[in-house]
PyMOL commands that place a pseudoatom at each C-alpha (Angstrom):
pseudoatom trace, name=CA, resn=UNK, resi=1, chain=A, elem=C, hetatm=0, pos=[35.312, 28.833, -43.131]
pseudoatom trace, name=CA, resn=UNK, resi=2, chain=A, elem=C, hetatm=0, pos=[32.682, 28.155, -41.398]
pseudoatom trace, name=CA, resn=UNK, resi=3, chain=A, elem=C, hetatm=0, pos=[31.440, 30.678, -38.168]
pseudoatom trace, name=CA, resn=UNK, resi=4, chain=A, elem=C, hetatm=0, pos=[31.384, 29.623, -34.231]
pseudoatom trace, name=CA, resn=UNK, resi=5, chain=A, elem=C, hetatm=0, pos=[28.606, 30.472, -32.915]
pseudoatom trace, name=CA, resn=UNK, resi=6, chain=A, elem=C, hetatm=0, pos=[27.743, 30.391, -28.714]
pseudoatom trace, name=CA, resn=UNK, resi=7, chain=A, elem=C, hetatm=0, pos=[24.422, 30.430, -27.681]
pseudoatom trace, name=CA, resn=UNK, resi=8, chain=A, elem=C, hetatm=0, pos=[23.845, 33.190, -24.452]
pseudoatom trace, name=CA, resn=UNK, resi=9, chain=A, elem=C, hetatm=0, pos=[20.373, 32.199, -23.348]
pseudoatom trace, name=CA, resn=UNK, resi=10, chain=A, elem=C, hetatm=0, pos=[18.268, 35.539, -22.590]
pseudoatom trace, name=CA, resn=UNK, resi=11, chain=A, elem=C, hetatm=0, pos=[18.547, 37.492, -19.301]
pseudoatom trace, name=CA, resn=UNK, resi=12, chain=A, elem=C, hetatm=0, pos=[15.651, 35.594, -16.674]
pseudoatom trace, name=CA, resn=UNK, resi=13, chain=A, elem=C, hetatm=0, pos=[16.411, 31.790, -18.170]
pseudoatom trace, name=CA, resn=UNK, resi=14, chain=A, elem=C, hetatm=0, pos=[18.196, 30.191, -15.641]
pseudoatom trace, name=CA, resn=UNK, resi=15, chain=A, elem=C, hetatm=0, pos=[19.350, 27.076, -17.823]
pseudoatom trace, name=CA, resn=UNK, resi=16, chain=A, elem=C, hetatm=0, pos=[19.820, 26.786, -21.522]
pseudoatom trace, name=CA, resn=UNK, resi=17, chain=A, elem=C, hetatm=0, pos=[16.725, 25.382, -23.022]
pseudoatom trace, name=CA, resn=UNK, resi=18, chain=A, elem=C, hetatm=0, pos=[18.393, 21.723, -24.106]
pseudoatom trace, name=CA, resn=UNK, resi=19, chain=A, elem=C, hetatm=0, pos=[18.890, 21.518, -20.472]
pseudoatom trace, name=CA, resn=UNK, resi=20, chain=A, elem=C, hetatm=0, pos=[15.648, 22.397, -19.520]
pseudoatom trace, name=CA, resn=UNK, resi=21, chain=A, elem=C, hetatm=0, pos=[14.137, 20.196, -21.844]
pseudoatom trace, name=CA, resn=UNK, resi=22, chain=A, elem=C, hetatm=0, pos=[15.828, 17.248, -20.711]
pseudoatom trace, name=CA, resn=UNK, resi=23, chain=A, elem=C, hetatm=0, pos=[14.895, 17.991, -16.857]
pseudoatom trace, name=CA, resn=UNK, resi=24, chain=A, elem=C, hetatm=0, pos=[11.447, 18.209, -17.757]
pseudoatom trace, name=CA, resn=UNK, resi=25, chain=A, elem=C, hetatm=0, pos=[11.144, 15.235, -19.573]
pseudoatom trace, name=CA, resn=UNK, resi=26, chain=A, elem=C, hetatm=0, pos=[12.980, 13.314, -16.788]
pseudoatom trace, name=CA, resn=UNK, resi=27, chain=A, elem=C, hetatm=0, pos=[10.651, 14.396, -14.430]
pseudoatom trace, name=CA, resn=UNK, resi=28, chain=A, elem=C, hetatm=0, pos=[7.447, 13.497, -16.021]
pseudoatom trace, name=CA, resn=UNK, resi=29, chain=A, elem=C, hetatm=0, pos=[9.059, 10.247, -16.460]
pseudoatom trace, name=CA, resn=UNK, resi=30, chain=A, elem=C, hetatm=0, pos=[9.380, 9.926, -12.369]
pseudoatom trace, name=CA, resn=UNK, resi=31, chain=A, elem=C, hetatm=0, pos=[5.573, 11.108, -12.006]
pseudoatom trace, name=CA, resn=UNK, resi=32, chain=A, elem=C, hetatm=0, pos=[4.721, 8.414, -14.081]
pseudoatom trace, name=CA, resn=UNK, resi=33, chain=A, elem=C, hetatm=0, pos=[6.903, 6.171, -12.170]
pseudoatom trace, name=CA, resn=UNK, resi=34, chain=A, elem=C, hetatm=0, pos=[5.241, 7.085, -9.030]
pseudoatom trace, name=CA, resn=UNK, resi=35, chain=A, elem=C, hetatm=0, pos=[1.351, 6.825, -10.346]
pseudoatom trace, name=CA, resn=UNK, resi=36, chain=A, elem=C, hetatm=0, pos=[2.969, 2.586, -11.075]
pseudoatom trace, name=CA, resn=UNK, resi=37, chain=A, elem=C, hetatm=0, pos=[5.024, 2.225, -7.969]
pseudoatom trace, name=CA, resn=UNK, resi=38, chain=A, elem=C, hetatm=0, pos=[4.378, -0.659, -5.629]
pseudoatom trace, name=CA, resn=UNK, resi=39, chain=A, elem=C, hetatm=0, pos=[3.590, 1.826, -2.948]
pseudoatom trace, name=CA, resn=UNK, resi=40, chain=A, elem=C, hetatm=0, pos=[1.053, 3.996, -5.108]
pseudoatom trace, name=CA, resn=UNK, resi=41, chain=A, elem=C, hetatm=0, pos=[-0.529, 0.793, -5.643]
pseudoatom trace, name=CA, resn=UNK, resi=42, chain=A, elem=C, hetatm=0, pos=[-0.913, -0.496, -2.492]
pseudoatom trace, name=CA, resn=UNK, resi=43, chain=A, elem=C, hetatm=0, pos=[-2.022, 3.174, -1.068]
pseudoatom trace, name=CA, resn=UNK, resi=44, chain=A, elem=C, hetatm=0, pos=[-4.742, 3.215, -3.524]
pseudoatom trace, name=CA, resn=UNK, resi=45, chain=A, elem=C, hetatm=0, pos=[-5.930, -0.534, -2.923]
pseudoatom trace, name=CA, resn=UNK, resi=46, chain=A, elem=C, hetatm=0, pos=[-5.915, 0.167, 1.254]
pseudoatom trace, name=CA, resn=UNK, resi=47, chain=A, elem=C, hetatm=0, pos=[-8.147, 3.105, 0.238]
pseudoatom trace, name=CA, resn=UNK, resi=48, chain=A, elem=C, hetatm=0, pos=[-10.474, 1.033, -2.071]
pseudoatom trace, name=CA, resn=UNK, resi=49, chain=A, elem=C, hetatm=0, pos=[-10.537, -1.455, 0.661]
pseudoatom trace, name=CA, resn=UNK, resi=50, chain=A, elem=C, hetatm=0, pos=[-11.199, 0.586, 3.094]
pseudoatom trace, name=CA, resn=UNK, resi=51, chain=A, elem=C, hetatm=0, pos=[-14.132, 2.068, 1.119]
pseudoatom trace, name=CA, resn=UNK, resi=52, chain=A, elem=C, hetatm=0, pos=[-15.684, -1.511, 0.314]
pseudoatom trace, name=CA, resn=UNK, resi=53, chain=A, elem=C, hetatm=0, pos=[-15.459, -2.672, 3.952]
pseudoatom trace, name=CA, resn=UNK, resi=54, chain=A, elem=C, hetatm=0, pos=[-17.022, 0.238, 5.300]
pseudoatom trace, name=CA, resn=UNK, resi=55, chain=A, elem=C, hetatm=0, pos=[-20.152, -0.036, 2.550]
pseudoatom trace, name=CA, resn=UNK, resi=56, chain=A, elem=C, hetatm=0, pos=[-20.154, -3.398, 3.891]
pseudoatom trace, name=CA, resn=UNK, resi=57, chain=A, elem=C, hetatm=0, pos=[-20.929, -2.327, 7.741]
pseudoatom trace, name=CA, resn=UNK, resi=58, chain=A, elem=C, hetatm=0, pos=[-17.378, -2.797, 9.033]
pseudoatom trace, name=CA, resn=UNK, resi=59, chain=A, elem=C, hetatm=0, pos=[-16.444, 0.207, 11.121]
pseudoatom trace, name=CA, resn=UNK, resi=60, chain=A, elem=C, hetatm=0, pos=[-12.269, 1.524, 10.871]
pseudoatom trace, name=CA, resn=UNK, resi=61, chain=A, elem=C, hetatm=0, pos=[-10.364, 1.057, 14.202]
pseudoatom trace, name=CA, resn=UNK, resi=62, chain=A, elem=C, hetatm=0, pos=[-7.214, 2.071, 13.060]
pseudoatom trace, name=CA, resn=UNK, resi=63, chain=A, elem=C, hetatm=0, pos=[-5.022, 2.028, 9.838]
pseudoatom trace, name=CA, resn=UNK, resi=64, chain=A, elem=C, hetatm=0, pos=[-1.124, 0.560, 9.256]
pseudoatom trace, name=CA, resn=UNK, resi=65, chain=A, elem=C, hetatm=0, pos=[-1.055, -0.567, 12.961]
pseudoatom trace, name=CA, resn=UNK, resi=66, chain=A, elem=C, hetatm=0, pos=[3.168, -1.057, 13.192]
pseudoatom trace, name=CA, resn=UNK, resi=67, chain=A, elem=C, hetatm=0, pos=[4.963, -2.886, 15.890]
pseudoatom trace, name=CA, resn=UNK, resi=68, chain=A, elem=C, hetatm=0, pos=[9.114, -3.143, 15.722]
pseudoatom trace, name=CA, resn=UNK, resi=69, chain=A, elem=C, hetatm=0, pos=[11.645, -3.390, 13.400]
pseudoatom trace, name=CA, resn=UNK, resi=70, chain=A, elem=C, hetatm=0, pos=[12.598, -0.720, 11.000]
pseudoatom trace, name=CA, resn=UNK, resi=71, chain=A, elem=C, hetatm=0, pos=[10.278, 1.925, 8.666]
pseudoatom trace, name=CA, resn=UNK, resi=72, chain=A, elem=C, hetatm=0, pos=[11.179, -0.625, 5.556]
pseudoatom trace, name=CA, resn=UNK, resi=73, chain=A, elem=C, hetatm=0, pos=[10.370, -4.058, 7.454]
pseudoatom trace, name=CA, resn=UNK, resi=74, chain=A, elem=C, hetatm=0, pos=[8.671, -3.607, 10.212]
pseudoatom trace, name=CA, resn=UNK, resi=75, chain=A, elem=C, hetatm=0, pos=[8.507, -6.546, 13.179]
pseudoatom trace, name=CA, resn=UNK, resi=76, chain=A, elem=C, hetatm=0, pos=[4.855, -6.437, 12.323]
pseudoatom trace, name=CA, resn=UNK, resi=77, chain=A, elem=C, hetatm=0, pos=[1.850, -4.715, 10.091]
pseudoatom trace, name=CA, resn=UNK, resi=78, chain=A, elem=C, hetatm=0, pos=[-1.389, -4.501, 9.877]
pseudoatom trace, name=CA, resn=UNK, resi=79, chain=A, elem=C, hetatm=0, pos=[-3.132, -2.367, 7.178]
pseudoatom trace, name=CA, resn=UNK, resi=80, chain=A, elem=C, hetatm=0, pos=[-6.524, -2.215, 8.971]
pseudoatom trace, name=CA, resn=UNK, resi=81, chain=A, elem=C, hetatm=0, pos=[-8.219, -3.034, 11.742]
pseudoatom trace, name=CA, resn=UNK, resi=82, chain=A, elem=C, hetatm=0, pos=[-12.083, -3.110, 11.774]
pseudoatom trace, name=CA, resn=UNK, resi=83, chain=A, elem=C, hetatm=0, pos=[-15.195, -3.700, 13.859]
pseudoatom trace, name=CA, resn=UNK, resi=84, chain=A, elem=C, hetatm=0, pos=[-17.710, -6.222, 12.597]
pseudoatom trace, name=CA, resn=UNK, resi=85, chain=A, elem=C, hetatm=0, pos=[-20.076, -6.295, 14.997]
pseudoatom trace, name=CA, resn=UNK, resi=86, chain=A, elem=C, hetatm=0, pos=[-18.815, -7.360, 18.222]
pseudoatom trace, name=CA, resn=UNK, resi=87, chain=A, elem=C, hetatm=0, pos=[-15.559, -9.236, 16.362]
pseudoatom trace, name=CA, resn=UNK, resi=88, chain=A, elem=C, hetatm=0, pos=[-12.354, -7.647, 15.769]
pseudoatom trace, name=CA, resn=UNK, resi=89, chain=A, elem=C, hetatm=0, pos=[-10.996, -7.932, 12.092]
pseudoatom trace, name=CA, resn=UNK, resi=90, chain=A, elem=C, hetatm=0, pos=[-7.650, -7.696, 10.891]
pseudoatom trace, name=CA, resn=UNK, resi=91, chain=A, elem=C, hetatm=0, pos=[-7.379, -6.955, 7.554]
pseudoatom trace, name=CA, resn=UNK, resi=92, chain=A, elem=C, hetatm=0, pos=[-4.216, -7.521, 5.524]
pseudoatom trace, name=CA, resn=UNK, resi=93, chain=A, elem=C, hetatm=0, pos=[-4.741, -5.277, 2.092]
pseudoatom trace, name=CA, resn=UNK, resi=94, chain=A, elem=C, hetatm=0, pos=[-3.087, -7.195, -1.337]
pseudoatom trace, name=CA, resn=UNK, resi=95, chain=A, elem=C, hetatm=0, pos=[-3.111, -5.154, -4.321]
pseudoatom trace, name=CA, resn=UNK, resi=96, chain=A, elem=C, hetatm=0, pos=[-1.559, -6.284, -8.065]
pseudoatom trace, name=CA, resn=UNK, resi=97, chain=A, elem=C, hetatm=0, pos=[-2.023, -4.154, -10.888]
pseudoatom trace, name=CA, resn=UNK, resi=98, chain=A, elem=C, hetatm=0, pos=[-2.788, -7.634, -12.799]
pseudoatom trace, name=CA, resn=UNK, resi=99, chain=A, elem=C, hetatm=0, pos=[-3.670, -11.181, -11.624]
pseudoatom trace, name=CA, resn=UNK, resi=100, chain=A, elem=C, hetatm=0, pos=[-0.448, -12.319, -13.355]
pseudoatom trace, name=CA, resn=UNK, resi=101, chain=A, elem=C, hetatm=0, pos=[1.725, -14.456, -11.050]
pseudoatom trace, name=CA, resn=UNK, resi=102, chain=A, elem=C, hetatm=0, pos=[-1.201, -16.213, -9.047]
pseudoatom trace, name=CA, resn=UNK, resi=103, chain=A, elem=C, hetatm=0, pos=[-2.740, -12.492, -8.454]
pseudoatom trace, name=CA, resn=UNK, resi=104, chain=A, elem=C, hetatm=0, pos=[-2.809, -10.634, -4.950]
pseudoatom trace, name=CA, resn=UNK, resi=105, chain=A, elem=C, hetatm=0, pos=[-4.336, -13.483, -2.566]
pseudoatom trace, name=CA, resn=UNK, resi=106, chain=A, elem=C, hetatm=0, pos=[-1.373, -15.673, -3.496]
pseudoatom trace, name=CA, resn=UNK, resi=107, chain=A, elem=C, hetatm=0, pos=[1.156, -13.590, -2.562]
pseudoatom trace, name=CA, resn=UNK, resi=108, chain=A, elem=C, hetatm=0, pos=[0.230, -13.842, 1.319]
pseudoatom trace, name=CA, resn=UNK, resi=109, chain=A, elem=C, hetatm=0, pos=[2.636, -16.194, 2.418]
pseudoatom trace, name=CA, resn=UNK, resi=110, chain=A, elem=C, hetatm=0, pos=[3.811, -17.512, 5.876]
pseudoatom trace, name=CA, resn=UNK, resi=111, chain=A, elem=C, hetatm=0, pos=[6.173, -15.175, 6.886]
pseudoatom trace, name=CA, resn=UNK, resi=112, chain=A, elem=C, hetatm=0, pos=[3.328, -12.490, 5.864]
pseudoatom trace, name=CA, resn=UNK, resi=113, chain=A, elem=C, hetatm=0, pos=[1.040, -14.267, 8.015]
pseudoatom trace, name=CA, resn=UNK, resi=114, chain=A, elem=C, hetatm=0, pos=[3.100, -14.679, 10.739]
pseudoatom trace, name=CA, resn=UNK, resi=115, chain=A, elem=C, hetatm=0, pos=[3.958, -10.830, 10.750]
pseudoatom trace, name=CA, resn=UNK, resi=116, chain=A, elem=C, hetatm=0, pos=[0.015, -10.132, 10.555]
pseudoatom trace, name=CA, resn=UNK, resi=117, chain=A, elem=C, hetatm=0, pos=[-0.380, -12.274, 13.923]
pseudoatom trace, name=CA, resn=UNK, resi=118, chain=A, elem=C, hetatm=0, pos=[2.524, -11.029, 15.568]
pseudoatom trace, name=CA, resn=UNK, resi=119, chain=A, elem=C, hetatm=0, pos=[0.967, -7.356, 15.391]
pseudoatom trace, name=CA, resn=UNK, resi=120, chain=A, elem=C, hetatm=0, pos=[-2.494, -8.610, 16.262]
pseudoatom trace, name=CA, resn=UNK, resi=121, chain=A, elem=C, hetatm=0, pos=[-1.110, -10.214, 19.357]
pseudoatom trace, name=CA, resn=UNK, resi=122, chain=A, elem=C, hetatm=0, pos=[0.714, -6.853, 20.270]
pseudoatom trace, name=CA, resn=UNK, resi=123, chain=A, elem=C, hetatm=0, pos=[-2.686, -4.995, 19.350]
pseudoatom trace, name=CA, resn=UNK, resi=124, chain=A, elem=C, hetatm=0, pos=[-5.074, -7.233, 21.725]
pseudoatom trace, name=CA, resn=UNK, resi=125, chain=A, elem=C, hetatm=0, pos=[-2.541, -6.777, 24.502]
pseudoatom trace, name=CA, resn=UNK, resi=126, chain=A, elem=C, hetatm=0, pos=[-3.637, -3.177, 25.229]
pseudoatom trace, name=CA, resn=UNK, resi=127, chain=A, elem=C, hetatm=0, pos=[-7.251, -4.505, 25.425]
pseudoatom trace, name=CA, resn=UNK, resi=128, chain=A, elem=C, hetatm=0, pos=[-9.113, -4.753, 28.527]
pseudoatom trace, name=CA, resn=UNK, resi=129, chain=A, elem=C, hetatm=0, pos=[-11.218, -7.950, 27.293]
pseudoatom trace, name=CA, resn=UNK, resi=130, chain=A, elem=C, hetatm=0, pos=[-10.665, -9.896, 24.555]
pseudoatom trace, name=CA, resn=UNK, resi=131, chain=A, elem=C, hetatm=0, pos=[-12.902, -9.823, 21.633]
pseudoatom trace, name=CA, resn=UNK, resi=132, chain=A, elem=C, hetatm=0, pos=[-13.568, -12.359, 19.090]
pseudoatom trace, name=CA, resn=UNK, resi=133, chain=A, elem=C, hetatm=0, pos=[-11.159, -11.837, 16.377]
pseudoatom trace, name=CA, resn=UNK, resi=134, chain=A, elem=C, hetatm=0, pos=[-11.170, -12.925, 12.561]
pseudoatom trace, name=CA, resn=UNK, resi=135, chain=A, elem=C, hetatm=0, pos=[-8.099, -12.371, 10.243]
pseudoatom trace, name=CA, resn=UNK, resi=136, chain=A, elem=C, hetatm=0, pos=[-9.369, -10.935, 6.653]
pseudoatom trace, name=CA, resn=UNK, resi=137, chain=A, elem=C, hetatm=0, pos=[-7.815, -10.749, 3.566]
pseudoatom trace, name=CA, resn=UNK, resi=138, chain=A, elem=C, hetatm=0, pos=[-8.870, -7.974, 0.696]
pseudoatom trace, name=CA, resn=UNK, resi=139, chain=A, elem=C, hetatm=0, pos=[-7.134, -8.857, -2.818]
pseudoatom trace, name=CA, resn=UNK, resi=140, chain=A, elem=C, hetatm=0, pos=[-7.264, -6.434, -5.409]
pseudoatom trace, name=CA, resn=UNK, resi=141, chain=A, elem=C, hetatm=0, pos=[-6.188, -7.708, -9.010]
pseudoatom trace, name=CA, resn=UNK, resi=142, chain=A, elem=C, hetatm=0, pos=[-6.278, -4.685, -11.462]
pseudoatom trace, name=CA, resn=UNK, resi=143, chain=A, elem=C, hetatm=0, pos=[-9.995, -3.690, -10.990]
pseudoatom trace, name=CA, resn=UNK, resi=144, chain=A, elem=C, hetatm=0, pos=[-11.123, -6.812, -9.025]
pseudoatom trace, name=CA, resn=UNK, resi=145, chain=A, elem=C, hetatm=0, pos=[-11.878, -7.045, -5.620]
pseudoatom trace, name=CA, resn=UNK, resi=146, chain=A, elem=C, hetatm=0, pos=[-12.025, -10.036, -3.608]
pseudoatom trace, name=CA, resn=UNK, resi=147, chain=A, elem=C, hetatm=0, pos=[-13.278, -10.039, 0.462]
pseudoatom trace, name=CA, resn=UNK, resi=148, chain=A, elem=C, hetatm=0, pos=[-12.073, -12.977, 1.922]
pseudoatom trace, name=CA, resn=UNK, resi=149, chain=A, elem=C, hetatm=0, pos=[-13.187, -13.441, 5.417]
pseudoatom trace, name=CA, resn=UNK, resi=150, chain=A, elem=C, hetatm=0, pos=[-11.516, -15.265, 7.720]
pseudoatom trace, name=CA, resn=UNK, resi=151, chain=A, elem=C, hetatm=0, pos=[-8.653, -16.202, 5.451]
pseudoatom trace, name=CA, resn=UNK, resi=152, chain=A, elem=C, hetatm=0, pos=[-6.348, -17.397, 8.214]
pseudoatom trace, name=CA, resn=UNK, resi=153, chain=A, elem=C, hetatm=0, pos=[-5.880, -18.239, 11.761]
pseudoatom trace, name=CA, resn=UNK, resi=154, chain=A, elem=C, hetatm=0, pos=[-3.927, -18.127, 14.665]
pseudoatom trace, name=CA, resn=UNK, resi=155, chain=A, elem=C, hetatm=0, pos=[-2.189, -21.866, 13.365]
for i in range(1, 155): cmd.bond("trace and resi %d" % i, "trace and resi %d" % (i + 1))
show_as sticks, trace
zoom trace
């Protein structure tokens, strides 16, 4: 006959270690998750961006420019808005952790555009004069970066 044994886990432990054990390893496992989120990656590829556009002579306006709609869709974005001289540049930020799936440029579509302009509008309305303007795209595939001015239009 065999003996029942219960384990009392010692005074100062607040959880029995096969608990603790399991929270740990759940928790690495949402750090990790956050370091490959779509929002980690797209932080990080604004920043690298915004790094490469500055070494390029561009000088930062502002950052995530929001008009409308909600915090998850908002009426209109821009990620970052730029000097160049005397022309205004919006710059819409695509990062990918791979070029799989036609990589980051290719993922701009209409409605993306159409939210871009829609801010820019919104933005050159509190302007006193209206500058030349360019819309930019930056597409980051895994380590790649690609600058492509004037990527779009107002049509």
């Amino acid at each position: 006959m065999g003996v029942a044994t219960t384990y009392s886990a010692p005074a100062g432990y607040c959880w029995p270690p096969a608990t603790w054990a399991a929270t740990a390893r759940r928790s690495r496992a949402l750090d990790i998750q956050k370091l490959w989120s779509p929002r980690a990656t797209g932080d990080e590829g604004e920043a690298r961006a915004l790094q490469y556009l500055q070494q390029q002579g561009l000088k930062l306006m502002t950052r995530n420019y929001r008009i409308g709609g909600g915090p998850h869709r908002p009426a209109g974005e821009i990620d970052l808005i730029m000097r160049d001289g005397d022309t205004l540049v919006f710059v819409e930020v695509r990062s990918r952790r791979s070029s799989a799936h036609g990589g980051a440029a290719a993922s701009i579509g209409q409605g993306k555009r159409r939210r871009v302009i829609r801010a820019a509008q919104h933005f050159l309305l509190r302007l006193d004069r209206l500058p030349p303007c360019r819309f930019d795209v930056v597409a980051l595939d895994g380590e790649s970066l690609q600058w492509l001015q004037a990527a779009f239009d107002l049509g």
